[in-house]
C-alpha positions in Angstrom: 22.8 6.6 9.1 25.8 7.0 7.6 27.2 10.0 5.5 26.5 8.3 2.0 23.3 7.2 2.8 22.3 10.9 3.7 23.2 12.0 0.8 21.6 9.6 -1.3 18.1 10.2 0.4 18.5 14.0 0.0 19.3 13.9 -3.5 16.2 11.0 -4.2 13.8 13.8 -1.8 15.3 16.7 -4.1 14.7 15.0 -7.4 11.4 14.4 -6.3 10.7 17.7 -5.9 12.2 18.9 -9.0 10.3 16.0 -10.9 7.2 17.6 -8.9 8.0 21.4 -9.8 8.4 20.8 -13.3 5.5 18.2 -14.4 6.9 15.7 -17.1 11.5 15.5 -17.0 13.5 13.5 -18.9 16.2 10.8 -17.0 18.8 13.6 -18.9 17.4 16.4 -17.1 17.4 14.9 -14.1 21.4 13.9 -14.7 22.2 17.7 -15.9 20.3 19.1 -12.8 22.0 17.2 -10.5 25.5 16.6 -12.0 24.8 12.6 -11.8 25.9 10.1 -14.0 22.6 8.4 -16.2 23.4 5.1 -14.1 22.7 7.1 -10.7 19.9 8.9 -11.7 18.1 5.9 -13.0 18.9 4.2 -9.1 17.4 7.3 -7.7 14.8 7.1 -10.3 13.8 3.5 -9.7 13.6 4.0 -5.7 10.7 6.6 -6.6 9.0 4.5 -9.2 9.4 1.8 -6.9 7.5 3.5 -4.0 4.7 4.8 -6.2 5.6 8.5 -6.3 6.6 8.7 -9.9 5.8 6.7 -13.2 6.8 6.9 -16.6 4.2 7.4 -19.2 6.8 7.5 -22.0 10.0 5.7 -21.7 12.7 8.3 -20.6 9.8 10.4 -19.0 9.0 10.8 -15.7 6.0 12.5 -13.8 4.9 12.1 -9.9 1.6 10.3 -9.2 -1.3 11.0 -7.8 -0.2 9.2 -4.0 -0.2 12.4 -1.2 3.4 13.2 -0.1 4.4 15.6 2.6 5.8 18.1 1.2 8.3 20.8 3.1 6.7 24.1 3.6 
């Protein structure tokens, strides 16, 4: 893979976690954590939602689902 595409799937794995650590985060948490513009952060946000790891109860809000990941130890 190339260099951009590394990054991109560390950050998405990263938010995850943070998402995962913290219970319920805001799209604007997730864009002050990782110093990312609102546009990127809902990209990395929709890749997750998209492959049922988070969901948004309340617009703005995400949480992670119930699906069993992997986590690192």
């Amino acid at each position: 893979m190339n260099p951009a595409t590394d990054r991109m799937l560390t950050r998405i794995k990263d938010v995850y976690l943070y998402i995962h650590g913290n219970g319920t985060v805001t799209t604007e948490n997730v864009v002050q954590e990782f110093s990312i513009t609102a546009r990127t952060a809902q990209r990395d946000l929709n890749v997750l939602e998209y492959n049922d790891l988070i969901t948004s109860p309340v617009r703005g809000q995400w949480t992670t689902t119930a699906r069993k990941v992997k986590l690192p130890s």
